[in-house]
Backbone as XML, in Angstrom:
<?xml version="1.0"?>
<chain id="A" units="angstrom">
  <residue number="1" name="UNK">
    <atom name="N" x="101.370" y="51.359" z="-114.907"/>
    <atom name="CA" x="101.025" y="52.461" z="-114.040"/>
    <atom name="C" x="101.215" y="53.768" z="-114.794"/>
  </residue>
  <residue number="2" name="UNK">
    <atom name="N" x="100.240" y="54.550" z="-114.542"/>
    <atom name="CA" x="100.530" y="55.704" z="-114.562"/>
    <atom name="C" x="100.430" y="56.981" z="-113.737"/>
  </residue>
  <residue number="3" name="UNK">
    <atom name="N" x="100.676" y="58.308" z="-113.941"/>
    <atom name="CA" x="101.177" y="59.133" z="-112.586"/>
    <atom name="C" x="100.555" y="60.568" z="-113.217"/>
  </residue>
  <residue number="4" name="UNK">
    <atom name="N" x="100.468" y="61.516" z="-112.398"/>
    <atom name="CA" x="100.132" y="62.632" z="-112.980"/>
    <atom name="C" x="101.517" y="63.594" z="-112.126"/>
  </residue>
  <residue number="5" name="UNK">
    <atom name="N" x="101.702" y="64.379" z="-112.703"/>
    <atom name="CA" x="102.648" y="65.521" z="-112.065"/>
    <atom name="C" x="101.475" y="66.342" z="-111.674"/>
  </residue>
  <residue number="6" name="UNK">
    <atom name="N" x="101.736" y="67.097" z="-110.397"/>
    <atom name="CA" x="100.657" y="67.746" z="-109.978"/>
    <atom name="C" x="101.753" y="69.621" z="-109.739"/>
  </residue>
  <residue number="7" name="UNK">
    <atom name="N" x="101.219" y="70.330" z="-110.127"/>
    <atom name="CA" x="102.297" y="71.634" z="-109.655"/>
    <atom name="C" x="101.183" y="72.711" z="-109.292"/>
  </residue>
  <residue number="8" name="UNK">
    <atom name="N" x="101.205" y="73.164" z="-108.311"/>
    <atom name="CA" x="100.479" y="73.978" z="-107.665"/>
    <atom name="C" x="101.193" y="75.255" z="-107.240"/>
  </residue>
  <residue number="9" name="UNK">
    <atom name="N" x="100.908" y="76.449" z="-107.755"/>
    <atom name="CA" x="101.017" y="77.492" z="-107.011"/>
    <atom name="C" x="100.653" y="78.509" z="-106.083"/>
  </residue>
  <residue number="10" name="UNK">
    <atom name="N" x="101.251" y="78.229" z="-104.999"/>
    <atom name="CA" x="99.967" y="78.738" z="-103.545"/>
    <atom name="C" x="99.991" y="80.231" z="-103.877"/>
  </residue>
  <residue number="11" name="UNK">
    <atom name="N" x="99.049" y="80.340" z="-102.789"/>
    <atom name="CA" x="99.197" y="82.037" z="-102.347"/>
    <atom name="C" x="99.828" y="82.226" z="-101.884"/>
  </residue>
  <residue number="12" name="UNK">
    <atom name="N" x="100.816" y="84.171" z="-101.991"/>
    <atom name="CA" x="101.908" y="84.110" z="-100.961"/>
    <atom name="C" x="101.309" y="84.075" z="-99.712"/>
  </residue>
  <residue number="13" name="UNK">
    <atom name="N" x="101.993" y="83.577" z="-98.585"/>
    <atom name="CA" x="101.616" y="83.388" z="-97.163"/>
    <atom name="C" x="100.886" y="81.942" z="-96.696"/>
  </residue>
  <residue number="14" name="UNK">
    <atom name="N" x="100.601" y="81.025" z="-98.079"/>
    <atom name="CA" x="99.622" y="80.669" z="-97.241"/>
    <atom name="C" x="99.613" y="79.077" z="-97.440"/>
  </residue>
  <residue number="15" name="UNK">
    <atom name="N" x="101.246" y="78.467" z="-97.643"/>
    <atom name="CA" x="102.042" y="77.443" z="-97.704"/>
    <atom name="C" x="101.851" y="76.702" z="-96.629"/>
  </residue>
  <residue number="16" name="UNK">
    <atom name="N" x="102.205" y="76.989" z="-95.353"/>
    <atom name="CA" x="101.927" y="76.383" z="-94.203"/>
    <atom name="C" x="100.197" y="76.147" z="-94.131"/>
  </residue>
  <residue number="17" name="UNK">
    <atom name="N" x="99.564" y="76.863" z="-94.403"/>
    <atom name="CA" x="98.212" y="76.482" z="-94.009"/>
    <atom name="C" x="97.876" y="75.729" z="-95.365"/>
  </residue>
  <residue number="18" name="UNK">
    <atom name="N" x="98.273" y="75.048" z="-96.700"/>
    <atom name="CA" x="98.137" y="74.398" z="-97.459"/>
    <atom name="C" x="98.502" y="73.378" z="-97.630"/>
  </residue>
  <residue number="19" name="UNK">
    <atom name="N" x="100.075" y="72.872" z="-96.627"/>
    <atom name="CA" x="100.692" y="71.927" z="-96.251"/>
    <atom name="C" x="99.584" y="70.883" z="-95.202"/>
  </residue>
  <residue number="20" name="UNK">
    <atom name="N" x="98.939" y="71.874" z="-94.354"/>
    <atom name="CA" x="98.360" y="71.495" z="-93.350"/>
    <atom name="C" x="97.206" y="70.458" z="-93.905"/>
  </residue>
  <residue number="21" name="UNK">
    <atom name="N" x="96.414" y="72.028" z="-94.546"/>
    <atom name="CA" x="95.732" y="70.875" z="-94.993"/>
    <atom name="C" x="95.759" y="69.853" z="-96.168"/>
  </residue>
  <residue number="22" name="UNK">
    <atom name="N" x="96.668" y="69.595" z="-96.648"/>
    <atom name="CA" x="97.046" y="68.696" z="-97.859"/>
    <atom name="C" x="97.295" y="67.459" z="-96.750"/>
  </residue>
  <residue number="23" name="UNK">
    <atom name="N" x="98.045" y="67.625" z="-95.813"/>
    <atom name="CA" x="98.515" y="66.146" z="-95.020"/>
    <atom name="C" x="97.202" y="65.807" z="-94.281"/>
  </residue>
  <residue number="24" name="UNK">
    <atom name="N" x="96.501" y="66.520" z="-94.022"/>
    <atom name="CA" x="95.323" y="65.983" z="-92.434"/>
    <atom name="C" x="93.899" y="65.938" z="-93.225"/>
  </residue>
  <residue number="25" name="UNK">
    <atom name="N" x="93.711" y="66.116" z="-94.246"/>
    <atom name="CA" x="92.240" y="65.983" z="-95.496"/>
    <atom name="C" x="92.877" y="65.832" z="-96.385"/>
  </residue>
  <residue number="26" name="UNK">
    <atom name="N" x="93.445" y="66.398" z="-97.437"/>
    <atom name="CA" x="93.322" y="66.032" z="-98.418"/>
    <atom name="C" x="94.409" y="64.456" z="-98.958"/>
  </residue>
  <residue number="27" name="UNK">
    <atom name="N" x="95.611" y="63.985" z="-98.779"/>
    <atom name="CA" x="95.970" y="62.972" z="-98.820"/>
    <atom name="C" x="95.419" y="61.894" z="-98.210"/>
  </residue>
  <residue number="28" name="UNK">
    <atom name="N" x="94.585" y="61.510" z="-96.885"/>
    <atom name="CA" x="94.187" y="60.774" z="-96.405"/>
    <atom name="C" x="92.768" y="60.066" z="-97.585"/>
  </residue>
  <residue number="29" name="UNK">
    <atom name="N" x="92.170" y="61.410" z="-97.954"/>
    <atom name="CA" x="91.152" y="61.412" z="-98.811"/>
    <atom name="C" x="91.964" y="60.251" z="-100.062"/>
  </residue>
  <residue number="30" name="UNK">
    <atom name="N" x="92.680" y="61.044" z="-100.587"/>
    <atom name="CA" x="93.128" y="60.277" z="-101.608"/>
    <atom name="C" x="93.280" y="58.957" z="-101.511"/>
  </residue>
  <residue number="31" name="UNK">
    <atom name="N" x="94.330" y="58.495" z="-100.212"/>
    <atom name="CA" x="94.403" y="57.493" z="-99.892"/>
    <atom name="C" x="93.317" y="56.178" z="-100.262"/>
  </residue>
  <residue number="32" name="UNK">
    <atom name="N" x="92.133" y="56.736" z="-99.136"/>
    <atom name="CA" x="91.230" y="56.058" z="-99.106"/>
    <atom name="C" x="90.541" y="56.036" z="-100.831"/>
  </residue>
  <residue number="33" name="UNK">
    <atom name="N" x="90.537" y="56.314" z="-101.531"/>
    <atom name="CA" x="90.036" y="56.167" z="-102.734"/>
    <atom name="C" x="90.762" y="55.487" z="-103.650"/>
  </residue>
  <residue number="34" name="UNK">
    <atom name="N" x="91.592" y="55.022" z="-103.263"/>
    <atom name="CA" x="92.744" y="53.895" z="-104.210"/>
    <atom name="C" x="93.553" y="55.054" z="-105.258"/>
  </residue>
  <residue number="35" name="UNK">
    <atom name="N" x="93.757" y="56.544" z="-104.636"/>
    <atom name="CA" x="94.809" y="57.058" z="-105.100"/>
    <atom name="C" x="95.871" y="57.594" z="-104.542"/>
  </residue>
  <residue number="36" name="UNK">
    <atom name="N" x="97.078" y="57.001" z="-104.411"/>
    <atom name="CA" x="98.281" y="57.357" z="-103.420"/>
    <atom name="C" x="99.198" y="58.378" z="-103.810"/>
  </residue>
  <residue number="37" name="UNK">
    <atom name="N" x="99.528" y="59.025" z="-103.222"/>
    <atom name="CA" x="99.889" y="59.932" z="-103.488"/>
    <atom name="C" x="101.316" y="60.102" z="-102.851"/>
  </residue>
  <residue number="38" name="UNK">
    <atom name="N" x="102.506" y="59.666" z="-104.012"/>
    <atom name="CA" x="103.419" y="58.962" z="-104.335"/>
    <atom name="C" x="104.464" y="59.602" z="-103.770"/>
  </residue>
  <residue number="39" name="UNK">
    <atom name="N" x="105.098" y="61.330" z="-103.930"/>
    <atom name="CA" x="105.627" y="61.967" z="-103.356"/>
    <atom name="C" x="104.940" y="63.876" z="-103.346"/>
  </residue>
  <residue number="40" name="UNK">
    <atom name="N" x="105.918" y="64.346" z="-102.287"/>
    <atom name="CA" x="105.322" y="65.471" z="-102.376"/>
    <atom name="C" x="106.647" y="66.763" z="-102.033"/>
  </residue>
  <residue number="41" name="UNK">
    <atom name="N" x="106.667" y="67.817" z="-102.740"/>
    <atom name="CA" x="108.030" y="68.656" z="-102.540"/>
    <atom name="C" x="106.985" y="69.970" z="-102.641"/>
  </residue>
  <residue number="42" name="UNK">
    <atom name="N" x="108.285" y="71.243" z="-102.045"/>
    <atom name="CA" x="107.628" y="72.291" z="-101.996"/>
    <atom name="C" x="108.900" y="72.701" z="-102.864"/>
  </residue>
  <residue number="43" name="UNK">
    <atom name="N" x="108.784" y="74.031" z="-103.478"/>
    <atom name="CA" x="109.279" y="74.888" z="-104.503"/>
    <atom name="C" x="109.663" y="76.098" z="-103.975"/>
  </residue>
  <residue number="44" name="UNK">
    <atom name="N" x="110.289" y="76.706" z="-102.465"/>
    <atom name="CA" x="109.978" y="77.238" z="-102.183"/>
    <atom name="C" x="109.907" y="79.167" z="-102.800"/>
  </residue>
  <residue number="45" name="UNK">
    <atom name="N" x="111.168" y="79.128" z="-103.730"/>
    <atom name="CA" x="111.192" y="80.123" z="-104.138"/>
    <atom name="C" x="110.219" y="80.436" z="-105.020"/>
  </residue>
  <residue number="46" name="UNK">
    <atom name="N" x="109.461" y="79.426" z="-105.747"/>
    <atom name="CA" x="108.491" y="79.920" z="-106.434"/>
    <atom name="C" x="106.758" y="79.640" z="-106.075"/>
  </residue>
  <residue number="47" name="UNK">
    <atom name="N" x="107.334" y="79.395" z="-104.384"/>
    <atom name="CA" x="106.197" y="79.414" z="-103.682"/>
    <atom name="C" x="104.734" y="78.244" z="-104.560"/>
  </residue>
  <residue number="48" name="UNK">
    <atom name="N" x="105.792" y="76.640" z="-104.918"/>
    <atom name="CA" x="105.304" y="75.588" z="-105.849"/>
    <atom name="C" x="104.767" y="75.083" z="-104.611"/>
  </residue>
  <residue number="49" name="UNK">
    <atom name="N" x="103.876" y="74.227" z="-104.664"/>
    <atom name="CA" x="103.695" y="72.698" z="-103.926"/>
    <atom name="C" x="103.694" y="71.742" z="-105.075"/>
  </residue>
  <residue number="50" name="UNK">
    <atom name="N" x="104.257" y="70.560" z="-105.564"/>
    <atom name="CA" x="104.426" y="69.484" z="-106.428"/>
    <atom name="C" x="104.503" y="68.194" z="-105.715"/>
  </residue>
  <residue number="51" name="UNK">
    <atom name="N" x="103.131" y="68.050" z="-106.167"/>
    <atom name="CA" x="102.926" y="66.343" z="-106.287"/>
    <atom name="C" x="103.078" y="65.202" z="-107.286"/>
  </residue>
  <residue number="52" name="UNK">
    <atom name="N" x="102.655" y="63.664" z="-106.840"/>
    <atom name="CA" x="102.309" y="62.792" z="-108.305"/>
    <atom name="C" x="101.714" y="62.180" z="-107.364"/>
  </residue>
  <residue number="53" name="UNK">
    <atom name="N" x="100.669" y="61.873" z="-108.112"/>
    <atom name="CA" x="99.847" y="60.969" z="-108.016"/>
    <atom name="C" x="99.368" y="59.361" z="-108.603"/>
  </residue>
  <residue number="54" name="UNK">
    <atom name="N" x="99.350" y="58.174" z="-108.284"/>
    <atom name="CA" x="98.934" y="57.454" z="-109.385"/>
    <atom name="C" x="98.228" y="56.632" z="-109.559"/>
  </residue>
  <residue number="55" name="UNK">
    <atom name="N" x="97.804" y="56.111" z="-110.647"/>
    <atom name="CA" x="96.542" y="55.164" z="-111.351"/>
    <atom name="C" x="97.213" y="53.746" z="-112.067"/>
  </residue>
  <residue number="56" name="UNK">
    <atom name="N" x="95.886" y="52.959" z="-111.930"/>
    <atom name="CA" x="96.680" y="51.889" z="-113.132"/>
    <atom name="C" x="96.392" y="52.128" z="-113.799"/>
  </residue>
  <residue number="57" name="UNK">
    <atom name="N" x="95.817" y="52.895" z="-114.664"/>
    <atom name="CA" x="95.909" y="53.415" z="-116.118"/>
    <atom name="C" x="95.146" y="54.393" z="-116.750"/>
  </residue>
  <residue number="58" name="UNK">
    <atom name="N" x="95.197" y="54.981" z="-117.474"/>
    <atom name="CA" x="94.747" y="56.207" z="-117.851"/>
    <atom name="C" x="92.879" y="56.653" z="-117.791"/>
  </residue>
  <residue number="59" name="UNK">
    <atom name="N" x="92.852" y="55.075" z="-118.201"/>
    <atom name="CA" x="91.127" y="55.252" z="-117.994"/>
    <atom name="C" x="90.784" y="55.358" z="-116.586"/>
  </residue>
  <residue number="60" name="UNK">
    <atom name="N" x="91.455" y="55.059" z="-115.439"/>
    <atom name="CA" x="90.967" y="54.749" z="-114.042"/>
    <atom name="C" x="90.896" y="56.695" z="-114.056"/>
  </residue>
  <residue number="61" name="UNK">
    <atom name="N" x="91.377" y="57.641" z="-114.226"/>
    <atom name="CA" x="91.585" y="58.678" z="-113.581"/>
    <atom name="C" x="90.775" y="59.344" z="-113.423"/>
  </residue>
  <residue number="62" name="UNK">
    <atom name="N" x="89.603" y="59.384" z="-114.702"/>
    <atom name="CA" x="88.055" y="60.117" z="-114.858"/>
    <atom name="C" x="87.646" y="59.388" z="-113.396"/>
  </residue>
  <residue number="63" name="UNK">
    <atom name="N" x="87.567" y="58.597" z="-113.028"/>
    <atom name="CA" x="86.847" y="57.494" z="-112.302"/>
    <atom name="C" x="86.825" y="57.591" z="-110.861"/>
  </residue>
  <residue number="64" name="UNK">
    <atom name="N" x="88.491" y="57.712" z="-110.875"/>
    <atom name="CA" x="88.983" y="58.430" z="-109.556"/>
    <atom name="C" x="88.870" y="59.934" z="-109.124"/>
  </residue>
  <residue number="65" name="UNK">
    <atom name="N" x="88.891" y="60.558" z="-109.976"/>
    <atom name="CA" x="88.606" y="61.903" z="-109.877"/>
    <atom name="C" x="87.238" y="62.120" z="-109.739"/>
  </residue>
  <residue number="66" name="UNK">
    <atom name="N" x="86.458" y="61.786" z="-110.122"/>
    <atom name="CA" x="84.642" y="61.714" z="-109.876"/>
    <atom name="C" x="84.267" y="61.650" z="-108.524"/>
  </residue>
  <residue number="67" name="UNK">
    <atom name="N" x="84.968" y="60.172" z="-107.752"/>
    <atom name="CA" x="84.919" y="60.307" z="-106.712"/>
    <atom name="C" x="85.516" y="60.629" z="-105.515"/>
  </residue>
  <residue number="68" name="UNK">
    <atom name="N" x="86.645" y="61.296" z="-105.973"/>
    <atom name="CA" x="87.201" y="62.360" z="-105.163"/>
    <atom name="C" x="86.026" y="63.165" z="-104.739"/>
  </residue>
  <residue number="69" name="UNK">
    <atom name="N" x="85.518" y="64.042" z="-106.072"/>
    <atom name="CA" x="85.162" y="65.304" z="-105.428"/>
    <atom name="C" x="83.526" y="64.844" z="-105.038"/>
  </residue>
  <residue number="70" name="UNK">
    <atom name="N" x="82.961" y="63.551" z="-105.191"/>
    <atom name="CA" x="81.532" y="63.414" z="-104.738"/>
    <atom name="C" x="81.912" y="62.820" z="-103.399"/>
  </residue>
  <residue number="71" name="UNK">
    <atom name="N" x="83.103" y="62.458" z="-102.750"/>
    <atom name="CA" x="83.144" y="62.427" z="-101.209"/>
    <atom name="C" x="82.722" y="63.346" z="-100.151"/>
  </residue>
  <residue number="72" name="UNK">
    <atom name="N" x="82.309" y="62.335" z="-99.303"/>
    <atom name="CA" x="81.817" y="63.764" z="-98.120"/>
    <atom name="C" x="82.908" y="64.806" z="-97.994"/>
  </residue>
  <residue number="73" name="UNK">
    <atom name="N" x="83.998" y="63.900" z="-97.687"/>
    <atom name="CA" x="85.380" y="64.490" z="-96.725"/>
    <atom name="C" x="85.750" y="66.001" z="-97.918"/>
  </residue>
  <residue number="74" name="UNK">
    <atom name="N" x="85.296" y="65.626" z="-99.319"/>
    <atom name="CA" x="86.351" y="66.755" z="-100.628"/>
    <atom name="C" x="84.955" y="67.709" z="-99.991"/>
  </residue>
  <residue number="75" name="UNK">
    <atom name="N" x="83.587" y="67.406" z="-100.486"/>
    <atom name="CA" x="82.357" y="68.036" z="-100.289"/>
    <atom name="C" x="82.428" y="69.221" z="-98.673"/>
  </residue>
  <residue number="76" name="UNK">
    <atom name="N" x="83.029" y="68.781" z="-97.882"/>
    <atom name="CA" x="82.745" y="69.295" z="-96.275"/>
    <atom name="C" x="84.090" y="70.249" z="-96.603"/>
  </residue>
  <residue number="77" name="UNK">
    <atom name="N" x="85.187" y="70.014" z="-97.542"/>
    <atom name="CA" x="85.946" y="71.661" z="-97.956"/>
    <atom name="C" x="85.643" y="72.462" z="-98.393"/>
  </residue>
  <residue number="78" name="UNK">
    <atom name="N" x="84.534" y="72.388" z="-99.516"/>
    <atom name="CA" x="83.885" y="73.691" z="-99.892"/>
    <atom name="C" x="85.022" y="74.327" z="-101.001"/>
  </residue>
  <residue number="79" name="UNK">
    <atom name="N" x="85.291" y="75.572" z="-100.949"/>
    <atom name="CA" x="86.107" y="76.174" z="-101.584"/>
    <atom name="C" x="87.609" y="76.914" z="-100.854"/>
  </residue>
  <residue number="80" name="UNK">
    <atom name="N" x="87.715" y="75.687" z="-99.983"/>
    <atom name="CA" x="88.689" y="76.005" z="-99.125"/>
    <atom name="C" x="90.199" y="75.636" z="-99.509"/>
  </residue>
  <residue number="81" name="UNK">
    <atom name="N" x="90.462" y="74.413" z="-100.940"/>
    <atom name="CA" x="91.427" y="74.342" z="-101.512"/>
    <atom name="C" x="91.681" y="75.550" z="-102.366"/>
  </residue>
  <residue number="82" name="UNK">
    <atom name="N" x="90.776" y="76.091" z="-102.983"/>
    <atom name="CA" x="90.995" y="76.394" z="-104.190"/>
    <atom name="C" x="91.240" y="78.164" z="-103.469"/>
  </residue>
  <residue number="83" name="UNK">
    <atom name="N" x="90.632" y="78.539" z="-102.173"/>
    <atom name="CA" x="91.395" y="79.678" z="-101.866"/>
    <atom name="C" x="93.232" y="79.681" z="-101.652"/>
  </residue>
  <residue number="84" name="UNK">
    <atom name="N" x="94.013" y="78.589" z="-101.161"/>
    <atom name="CA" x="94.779" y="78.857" z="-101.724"/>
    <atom name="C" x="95.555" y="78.807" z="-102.725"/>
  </residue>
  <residue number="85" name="UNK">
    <atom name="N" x="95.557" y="77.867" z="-103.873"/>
    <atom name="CA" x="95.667" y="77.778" z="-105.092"/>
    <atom name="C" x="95.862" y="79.284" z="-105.976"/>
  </residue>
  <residue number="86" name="UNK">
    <atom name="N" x="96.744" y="79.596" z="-106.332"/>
    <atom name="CA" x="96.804" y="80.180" z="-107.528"/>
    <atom name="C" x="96.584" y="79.760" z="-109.020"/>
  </residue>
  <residue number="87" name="UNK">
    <atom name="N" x="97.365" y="78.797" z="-108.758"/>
    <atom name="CA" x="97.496" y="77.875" z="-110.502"/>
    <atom name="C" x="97.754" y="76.339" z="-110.699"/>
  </residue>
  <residue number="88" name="UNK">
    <atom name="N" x="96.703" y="75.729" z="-111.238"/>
    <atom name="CA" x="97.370" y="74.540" z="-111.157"/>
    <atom name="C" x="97.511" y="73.642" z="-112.997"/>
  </residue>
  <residue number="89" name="UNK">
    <atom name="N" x="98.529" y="73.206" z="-113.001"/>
    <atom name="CA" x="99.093" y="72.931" z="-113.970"/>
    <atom name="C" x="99.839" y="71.314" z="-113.660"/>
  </residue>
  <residue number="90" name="UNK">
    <atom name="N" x="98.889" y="70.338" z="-114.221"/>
    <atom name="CA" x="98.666" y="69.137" z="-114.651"/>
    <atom name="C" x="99.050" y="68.264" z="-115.673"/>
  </residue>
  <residue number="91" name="UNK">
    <atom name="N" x="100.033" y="67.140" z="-115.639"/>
    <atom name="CA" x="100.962" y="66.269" z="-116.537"/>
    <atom name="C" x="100.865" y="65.061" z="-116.282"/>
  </residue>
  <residue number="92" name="UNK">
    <atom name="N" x="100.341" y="64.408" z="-117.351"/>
    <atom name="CA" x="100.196" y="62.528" z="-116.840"/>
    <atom name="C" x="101.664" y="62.124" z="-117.138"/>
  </residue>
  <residue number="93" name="UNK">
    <atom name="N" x="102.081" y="61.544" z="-116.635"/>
    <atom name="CA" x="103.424" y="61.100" z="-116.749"/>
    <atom name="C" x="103.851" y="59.496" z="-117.221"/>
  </residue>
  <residue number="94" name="UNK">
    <atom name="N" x="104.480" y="59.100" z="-117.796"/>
    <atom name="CA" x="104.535" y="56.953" z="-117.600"/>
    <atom name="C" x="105.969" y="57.081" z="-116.862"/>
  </residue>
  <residue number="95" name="UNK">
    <atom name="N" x="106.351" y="55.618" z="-116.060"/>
    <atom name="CA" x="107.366" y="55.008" z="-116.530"/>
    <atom name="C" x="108.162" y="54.962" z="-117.459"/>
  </residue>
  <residue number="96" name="UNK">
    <atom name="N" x="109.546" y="55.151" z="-117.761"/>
    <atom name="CA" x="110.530" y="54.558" z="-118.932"/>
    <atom name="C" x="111.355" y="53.784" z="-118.105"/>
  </residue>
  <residue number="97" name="UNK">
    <atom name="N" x="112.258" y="52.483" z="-118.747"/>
    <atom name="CA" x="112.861" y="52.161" z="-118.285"/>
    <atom name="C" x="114.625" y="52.780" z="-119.041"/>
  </residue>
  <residue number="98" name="UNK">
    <atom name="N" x="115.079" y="52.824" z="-118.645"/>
    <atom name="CA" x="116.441" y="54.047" z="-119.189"/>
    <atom name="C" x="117.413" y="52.794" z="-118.721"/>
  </residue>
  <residue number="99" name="UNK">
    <atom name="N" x="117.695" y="52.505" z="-120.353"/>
    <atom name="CA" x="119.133" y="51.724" z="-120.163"/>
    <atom name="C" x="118.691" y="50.304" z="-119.972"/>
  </residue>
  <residue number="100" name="UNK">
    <atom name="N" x="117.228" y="49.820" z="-120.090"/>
    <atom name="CA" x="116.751" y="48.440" z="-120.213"/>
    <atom name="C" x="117.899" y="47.657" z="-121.153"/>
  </residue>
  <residue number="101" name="UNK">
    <atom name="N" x="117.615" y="46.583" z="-121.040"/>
    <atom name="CA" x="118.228" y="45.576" z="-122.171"/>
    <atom name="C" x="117.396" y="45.398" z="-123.237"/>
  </residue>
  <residue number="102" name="UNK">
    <atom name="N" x="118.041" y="45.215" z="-124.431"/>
    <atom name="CA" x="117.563" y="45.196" z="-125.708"/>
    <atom name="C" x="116.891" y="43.727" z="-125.428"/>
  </residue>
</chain>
């Protein structure tokens, strides 16, 4: 498996209405596309939203991401994520196992 770190910086004010719609469109979306979307935290002092997301492997992500945004459900937002978005800043992440046995 692999995961992406997702870090988003909203607009000021406009957290609650990004929360909103991240839980009621945009995760469901994901869902349904065989990408789950693993955990989710807010940042609040630096006004972050941080996700991960994940794949079985690095090649699936072009794949998944394609059809993210050729869905009706991403298509019928328009440019309604990306008004609140300030910045987004993206990290594929793996598994380690820490302290495995030799």
């Amino acid at each position: 498996m692999i995961s992406q770190l997702r870090i988003y910086t909203i607009n000021p004010g406009m957290m609650d209405s990004w929360l909103k719609l991240f839980e009621e469109t945009i995760r469901p979306v994901h869902s349904k596309l065989g990408m789950p979307v693993e955990r989710t935290w807010v940042n609040a002092e630096a006004n972050e939203f941080v996700w991960v997301r994940s794949f079985k492997d690095a090649d699936e992500i072009k794949g998944k991401e394609e059809a993210y945004f050729a869905s009706d459900e991403r298509k019928a937002l328009g440019d309604i994520p990306q008004q609140h978005i300030v910045k987004m800043e993206v990290r594929v992440i793996e598994p380690v196992l820490v302290g495995a046995p030799d």
